[in-house]
C-alpha positions as CSV (number, residue, x, y, z in Angstrom):
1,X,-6.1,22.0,-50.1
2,X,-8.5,20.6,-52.5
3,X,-8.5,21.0,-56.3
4,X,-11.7,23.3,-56.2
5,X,-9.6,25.7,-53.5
6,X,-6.7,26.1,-55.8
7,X,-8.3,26.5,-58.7
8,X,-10.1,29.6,-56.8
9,X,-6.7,30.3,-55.3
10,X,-5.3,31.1,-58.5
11,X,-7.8,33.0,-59.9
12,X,-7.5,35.6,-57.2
13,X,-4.3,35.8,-57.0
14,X,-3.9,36.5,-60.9
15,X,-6.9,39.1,-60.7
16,X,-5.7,40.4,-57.7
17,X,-1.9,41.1,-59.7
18,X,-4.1,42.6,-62.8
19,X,-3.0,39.7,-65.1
20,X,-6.0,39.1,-67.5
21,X,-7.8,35.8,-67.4
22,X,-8.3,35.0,-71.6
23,X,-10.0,31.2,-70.7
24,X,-11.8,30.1,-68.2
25,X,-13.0,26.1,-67.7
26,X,-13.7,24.3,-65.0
27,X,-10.2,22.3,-65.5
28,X,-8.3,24.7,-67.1
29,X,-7.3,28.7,-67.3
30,X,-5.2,30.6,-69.9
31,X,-3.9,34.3,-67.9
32,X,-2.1,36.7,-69.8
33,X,0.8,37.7,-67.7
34,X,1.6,41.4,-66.6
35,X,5.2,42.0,-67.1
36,X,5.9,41.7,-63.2
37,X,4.2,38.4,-63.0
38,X,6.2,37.5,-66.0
39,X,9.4,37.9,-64.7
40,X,8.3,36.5,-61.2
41,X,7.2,33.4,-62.6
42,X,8.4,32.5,-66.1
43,X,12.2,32.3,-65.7
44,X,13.1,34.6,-68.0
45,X,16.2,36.8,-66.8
46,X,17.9,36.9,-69.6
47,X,15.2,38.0,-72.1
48,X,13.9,40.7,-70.2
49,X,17.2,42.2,-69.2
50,X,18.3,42.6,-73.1
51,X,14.7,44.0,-73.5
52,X,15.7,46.6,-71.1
53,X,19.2,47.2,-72.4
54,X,17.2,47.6,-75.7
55,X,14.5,49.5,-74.7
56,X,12.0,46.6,-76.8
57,X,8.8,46.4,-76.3
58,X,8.2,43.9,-73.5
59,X,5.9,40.8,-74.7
60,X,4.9,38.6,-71.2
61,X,4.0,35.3,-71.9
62,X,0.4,33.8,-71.4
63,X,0.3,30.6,-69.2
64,X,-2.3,28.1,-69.2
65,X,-3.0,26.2,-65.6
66,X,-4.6,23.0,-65.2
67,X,-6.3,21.8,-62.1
68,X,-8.6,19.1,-63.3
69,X,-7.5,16.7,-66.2
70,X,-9.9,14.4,-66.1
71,X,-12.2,17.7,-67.2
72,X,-9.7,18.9,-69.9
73,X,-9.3,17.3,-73.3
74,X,-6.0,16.3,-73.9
75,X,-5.1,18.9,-76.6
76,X,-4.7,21.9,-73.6
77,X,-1.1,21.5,-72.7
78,X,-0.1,23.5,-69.8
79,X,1.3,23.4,-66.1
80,X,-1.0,20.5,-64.1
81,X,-1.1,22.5,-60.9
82,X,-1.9,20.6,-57.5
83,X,-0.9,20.9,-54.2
84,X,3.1,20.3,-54.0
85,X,3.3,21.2,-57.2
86,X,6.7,22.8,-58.7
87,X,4.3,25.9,-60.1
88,X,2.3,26.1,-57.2
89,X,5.1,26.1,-54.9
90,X,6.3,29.0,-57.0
91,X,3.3,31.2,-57.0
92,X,3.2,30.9,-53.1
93,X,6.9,32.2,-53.3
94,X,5.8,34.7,-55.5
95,X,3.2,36.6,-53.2
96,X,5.7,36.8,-50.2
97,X,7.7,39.5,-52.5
98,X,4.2,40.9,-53.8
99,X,2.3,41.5,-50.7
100,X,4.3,39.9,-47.8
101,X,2.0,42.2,-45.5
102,X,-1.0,44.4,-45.8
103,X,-2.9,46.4,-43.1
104,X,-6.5,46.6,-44.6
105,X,-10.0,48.3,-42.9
106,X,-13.9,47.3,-43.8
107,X,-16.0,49.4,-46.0
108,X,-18.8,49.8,-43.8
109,X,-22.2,50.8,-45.3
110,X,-23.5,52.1,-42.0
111,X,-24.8,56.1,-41.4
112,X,-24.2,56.0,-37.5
113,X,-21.0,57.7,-36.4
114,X,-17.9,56.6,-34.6
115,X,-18.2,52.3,-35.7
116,X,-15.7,50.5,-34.0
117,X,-13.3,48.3,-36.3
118,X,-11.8,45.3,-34.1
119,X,-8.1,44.0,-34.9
120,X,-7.3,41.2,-36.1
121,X,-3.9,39.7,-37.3
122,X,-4.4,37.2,-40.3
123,X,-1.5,34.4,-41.4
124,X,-1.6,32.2,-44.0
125,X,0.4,29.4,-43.5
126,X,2.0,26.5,-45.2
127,X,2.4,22.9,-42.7
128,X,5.0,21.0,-45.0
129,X,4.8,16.8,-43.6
130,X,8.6,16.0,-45.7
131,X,10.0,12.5,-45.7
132,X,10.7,10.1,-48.6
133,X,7.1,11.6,-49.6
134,X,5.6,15.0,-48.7
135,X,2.4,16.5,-47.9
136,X,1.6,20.3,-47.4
137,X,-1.6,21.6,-45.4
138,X,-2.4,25.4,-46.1
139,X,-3.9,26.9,-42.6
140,X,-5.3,30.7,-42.7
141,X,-5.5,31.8,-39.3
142,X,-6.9,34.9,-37.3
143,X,-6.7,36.1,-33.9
144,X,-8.9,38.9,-32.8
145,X,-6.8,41.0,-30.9
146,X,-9.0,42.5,-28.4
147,X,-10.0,39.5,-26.8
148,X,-7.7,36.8,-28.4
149,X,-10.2,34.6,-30.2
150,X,-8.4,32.4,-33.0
151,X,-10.8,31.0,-36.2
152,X,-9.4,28.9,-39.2
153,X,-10.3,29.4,-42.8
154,X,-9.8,33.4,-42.3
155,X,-8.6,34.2,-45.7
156,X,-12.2,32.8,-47.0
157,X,-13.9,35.3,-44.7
158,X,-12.1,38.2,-45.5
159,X,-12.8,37.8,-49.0
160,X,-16.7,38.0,-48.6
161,X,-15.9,41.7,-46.6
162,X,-15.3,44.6,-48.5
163,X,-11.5,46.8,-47.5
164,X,-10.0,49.4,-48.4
165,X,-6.4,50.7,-46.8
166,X,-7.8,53.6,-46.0
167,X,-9.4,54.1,-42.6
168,X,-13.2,54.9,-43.5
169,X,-15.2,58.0,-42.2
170,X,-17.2,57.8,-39.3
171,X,-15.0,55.0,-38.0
172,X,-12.1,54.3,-35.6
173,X,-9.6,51.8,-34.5
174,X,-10.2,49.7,-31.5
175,X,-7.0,49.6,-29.3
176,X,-5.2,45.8,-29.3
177,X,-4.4,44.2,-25.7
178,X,-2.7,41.8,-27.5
179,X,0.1,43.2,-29.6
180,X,1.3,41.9,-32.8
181,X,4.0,40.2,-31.7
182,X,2.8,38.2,-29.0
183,X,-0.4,37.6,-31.5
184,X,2.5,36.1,-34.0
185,X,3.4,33.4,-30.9
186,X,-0.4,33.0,-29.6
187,X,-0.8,31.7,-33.3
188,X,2.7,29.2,-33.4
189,X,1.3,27.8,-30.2
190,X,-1.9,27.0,-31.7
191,X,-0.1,25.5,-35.2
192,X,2.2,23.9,-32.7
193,X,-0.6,22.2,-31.3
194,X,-2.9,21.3,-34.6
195,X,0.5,19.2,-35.6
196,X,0.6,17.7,-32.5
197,X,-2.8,16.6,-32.4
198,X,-2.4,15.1,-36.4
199,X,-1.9,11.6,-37.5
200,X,1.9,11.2,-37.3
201,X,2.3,7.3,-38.3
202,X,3.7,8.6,-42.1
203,X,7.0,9.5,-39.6
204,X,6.8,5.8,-38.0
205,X,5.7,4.7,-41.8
206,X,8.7,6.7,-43.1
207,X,11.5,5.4,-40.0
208,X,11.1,1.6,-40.8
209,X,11.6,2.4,-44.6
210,X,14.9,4.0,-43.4
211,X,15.8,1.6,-41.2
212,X,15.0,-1.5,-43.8
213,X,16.9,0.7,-46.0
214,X,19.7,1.4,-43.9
215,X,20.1,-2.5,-43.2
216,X,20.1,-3.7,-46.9
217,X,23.3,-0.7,-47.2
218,X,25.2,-2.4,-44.5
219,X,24.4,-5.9,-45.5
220,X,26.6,-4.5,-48.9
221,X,29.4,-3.8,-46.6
222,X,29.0,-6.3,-43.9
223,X,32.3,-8.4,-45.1
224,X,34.3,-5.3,-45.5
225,X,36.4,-4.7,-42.1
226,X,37.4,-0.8,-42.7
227,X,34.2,0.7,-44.4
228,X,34.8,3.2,-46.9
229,X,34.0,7.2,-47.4
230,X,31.1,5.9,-49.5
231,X,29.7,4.3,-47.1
232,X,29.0,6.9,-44.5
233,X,27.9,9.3,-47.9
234,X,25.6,6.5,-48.6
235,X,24.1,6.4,-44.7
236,X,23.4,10.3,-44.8
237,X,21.4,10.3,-48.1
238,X,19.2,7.9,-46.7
239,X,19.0,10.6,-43.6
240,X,18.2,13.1,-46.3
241,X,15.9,11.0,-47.9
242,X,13.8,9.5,-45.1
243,X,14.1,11.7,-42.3
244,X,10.5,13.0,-41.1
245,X,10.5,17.0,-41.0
246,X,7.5,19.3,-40.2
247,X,8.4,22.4,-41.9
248,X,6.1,25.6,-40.9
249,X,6.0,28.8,-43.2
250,X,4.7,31.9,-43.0
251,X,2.9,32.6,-47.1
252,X,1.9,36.0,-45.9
253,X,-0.3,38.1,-43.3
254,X,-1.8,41.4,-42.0
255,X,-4.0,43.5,-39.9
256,X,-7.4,43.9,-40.5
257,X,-9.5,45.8,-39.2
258,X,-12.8,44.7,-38.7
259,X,-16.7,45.7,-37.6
260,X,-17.4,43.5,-34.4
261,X,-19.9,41.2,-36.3
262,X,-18.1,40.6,-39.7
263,X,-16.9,37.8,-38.2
């Protein structure tokens, strides 16, 4: 996920949850928080339950969210937000309790009667690569579910269409052979195999750092004839540390409903 995709990331998704954007630079944004993105975001449990025990008038925070710093002078302070970032990370979290799952239909503009909208199921999904370092791939995937065509970068395409959740006149629903469920699987198969078909020499990378690791800790207790507790603490913090993990989560998803060329 580049810099450029974030910073349009974020933009939606704080439009999209009505927060008001007060600034907007090519490396930086100030957003006035709604009161629901406040207490999502901004850590604030205690304030805002006096303010209801009170009955004050609630005040939400505004948040300023860098994404280039080599375009923003150095008297903006806010949140540097990139991918793996703590903030980020958050605001991902945060849409799985705001919209975990939608069921949206396209607008269609056309006067003929009875337009077929196709089904398609839509994931977004976050490919973690964890060892002593981590990088995180964000996939957006959707299967058609009439004849079980998968694209990437669905999110992006969506977002040119116009929907509504309601089901517009003079339309109706194709039927899915493929049902939701089994979609869900046809799509870990597919994620299953764009990790196996990536570069894995960070986890070889990552295994000899362990291991050259691991040796230096038993070249500490190499004289020692009964190791200690610390020792075997010592061995599984490395373990922690180095292991390489592919982590796979689900952001969000839905069913949209589509005209047979939108896409």
């Amino acid at each position: 996920m580049q810099q450029q995709e974030i910073n349009d990331f974020l933009e939606k998704y704080f439009i999209s949850n009505q927060c008001e954007i007060l600034e907007k630079y090519p490396g930086y944004m100030t957003v006035q928080l709604t009161v629901e993105i406040d207490k999502l975001l901004m850590n604030r449990p205690f304030y805002w339950t006096y303010l209801e025990k009170t009955n004050g008038v609630p005040n939400p925070m505004k948040l300023t969210l860098i994404t280039n710093q080599e375009q923003t002078s150095d008297d903006i302070k806010g949140d540097f937000i990139h991918f793996g970032a703590p903030r980020l990370h958050q605001i991902f979290e945060s849409t799985k309790k705001l919209a975990s799952y939608i069921r949206l239909y396209q607008q269609t503009n056309s006067l003929q009667v009875n337009t077929a909208l196709y089904p398609w199921l839509g994931l977004n999904i976050k490919v973690s690569y964890k060892c002593d370092r981590k990088r995180d791939l964000l996939l957006s995937l959707g299967l058609q579910l009439v004849n079980g065509m998968i694209i990437e970068g669905f999110q992006n395409k969506i977002e040119k269409l116009q929907l509504t959740p309601k089901i517009p006149d003079l339309t109706y629903t194709m039927s899915s052979l493929v049902k939701p469920q089994s979609g869900v699987n046809r799509l870990q198969q597919y994620i299953r195999g764009f990790i196996e078909s990536e570069d894995h020499s960070w986890a070889d990378e990552a295994i000899n750092r362990w291991n050259e690791d691991l040796a230096l800790l038993d070249s500490f207790y190499e004289e020692v004839e009964e190791k200690p507790e610390s020792h075997e603490i010592e061995k599984e913090a490395l373990r922690e540390q180095y292991e390489p993990k592919v982590i796979v989560e689900v952001i969000n998803g839905g069913l949209f409903y589509l005209c047979q060329n939108a896409i």
